[in-house]
C-alpha positions as CSV (number, residue, x, y, z in Angstrom):
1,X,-19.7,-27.7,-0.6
2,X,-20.0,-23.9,-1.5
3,X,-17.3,-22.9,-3.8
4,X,-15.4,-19.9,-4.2
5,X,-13.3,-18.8,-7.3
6,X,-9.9,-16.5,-6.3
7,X,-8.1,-14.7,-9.2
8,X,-4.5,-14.2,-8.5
9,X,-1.6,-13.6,-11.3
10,X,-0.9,-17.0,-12.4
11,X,-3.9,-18.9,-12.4
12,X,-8.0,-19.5,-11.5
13,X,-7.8,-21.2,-8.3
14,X,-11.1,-22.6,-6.9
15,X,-11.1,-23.2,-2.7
16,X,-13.9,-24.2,-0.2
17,X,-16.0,-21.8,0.9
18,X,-14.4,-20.6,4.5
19,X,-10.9,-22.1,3.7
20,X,-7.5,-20.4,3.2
21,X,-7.4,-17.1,0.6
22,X,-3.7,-16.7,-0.6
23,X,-3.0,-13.4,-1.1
24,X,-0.5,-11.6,-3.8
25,X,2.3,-9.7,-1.9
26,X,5.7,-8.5,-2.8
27,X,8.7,-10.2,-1.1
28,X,10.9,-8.6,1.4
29,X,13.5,-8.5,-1.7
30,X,11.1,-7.0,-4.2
31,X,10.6,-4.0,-1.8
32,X,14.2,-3.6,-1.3
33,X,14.2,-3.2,-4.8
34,X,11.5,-0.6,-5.1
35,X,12.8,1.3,-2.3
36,X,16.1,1.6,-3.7
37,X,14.6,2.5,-6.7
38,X,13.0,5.4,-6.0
39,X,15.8,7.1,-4.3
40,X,17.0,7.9,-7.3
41,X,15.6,11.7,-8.2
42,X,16.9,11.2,-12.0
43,X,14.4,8.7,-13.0
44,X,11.6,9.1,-10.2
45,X,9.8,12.2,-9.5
46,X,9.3,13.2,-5.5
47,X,5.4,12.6,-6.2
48,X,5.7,9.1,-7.1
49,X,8.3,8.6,-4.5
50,X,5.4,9.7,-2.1
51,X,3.5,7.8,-3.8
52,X,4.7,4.3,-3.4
53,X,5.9,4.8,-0.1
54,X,2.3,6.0,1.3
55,X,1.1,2.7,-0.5
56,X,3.7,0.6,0.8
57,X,3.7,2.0,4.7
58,X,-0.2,3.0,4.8
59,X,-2.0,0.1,3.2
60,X,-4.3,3.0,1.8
61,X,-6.4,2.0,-0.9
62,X,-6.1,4.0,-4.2
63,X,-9.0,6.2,-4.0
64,X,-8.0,7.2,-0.2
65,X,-5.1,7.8,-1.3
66,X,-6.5,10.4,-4.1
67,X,-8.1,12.2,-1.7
68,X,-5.4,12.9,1.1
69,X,-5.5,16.4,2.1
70,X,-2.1,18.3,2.5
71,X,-3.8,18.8,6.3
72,X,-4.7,15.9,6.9
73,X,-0.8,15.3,7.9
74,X,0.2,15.7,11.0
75,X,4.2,16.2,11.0
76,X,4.7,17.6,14.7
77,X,3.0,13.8,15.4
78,X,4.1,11.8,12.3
79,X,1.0,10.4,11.9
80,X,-2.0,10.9,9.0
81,X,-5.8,10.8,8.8
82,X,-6.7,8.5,5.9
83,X,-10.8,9.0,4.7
84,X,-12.7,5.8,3.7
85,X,-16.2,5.4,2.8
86,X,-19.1,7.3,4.8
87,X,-16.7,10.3,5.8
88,X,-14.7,7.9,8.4
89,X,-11.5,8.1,9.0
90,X,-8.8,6.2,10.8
91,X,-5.2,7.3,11.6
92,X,-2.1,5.7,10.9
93,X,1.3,6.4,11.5
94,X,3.7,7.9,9.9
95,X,7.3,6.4,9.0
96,X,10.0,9.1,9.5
97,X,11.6,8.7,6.2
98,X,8.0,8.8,5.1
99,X,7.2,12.0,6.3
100,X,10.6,13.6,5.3
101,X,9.7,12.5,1.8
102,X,6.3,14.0,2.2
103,X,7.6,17.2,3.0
104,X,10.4,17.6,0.5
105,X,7.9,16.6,-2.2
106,X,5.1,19.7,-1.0
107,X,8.6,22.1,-0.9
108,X,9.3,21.3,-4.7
109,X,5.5,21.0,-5.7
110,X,4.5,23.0,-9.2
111,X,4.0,26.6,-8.6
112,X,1.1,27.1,-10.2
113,X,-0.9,24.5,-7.8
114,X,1.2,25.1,-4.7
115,X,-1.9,25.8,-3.1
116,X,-3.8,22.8,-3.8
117,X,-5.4,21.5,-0.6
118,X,-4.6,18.1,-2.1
119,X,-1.1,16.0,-1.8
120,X,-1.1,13.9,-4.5
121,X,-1.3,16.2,-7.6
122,X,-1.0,16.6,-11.6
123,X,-1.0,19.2,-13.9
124,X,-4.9,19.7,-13.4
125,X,-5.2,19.2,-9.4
126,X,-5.8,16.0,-7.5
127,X,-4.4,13.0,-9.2
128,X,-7.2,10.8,-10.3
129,X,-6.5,6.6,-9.7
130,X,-6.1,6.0,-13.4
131,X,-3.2,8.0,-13.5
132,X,-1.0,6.4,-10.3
133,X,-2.6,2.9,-12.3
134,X,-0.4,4.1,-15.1
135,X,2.7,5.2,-12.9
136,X,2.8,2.2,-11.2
137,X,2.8,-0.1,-14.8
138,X,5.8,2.2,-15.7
139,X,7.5,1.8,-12.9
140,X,6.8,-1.9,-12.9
141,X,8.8,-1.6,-16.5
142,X,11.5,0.6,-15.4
143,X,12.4,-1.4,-12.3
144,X,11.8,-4.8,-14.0
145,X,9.5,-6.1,-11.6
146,X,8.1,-9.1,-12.6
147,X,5.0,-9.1,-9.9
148,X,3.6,-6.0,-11.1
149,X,3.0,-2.8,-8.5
150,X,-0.7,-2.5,-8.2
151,X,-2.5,-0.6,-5.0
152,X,-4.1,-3.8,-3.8
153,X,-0.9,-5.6,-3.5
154,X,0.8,-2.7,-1.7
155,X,-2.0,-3.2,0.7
156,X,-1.9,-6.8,0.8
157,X,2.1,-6.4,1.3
158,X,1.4,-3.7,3.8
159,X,-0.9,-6.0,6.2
160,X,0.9,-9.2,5.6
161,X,4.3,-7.6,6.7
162,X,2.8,-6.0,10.1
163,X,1.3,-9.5,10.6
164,X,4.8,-11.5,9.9
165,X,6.4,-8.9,12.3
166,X,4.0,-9.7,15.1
167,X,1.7,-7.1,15.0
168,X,-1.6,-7.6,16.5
169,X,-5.0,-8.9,13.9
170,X,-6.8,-6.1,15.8
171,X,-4.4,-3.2,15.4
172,X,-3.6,-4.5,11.7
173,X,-7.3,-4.1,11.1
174,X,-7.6,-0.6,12.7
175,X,-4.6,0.1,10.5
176,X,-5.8,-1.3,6.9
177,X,-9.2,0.8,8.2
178,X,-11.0,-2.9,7.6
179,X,-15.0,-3.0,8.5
180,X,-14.3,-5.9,10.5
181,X,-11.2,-7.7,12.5
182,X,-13.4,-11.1,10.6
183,X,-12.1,-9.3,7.1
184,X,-8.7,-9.0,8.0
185,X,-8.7,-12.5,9.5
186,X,-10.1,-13.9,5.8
187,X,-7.0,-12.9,4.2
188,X,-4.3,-12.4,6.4
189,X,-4.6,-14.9,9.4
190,X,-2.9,-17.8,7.7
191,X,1.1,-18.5,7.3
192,X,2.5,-17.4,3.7
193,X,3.5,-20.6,1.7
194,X,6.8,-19.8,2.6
195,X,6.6,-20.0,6.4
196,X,4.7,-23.3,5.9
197,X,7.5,-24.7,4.0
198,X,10.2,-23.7,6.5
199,X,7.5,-25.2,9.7
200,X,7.5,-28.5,7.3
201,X,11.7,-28.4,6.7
202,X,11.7,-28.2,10.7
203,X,10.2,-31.7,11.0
């Protein structure tokens, strides 16, 4: 049988080709933690507040997230246009805390690139993935996280959670901007260990 080798935090775990992939996603605690986090303006900047919400409630990948465009927002519809590969685009949503933080964070932006068409930006324009890499492993050390915030696992979180609330596999994949419903089914389809062991404590 074809085998299949799955990195994950803790250890190598080798699964039959077409079987279960487990996934790395932050509890429903751990984002309670973040989120409360990053309300506080002393220690977190309104750009990485931005930041790790867009990751959290977008499931945008890092380098889509790099290249959101201060019009590709749409605040009279709270909703944005995320770019993927090939020029496509797909439009999600936009959370209305989400937005408000969006546009606090463009109100306060550095003077000297106000006018950047970008929304994620440094001292030398767009922010490059390195650099949110970098923020999130600080963050991870200031909040004392022990599963560390990485882009992937905001996605993972973000797909996994819309799943758990009942969301549909085909609007999830719209959402995540998957090639195919088959992706999102790979990774996402299955119950968490968690809900297995509650369906098990039922019998």
């Amino acid at each position: 049988m074809k085998e299949i080798v799955v990195e994950n935090s803790k250890d190598r775990v080798k699964i039959a080709y077409g079987s279960e992939k487990q996934v790395d996603v932050y509890t429903d605690k751990e984002v309670d933690r973040m989120l409360f986090y990053i309300q506080n303006e002393e220690k977190v900047s309104k750009r990485n507040k931005v930041i790790v919400m867009l990751l959290l409630y977008t499931g945008v990948r890092v380098s889509e997230l790099c290249t959101i465009r201060i019009k590709d927002i749409d605040f009279l519809n709270y909703s944005i246009k995320i770019y993927g590969k090939g020029g496509k685009f797909r439009e999600v949503p936009l959370k209305f805390d989400l937005a408000d933080a969006i546009r606090e964070y463009i109100k306060d932006r550095d003077y000297s690139l106000k006018d950047s068409e970008y929304l994620v930006i440094g001292q030398r324009g767009a922010l490059r993935r390195d650099a949110i890499n970098t923020m999130l492993e600080r963050l991870t050390e200031e909040i004392g996280m022990i599963n560390k915030l990485k882009p992937h696992t905001f996605r993972h979180t973000f797909c996994t959670r819309l799943i758990n609330r009942g969301v549909p596999i085909s609007t999830v994949s719209k959402l995540a901007g998957h090639s195919s419903v088959d992706t999102t089914m790979t990774f996402y389809i299955n119950s968490s260990r968690e809900e297995k062991m509650k369906a098990v404590s039922l019998l």
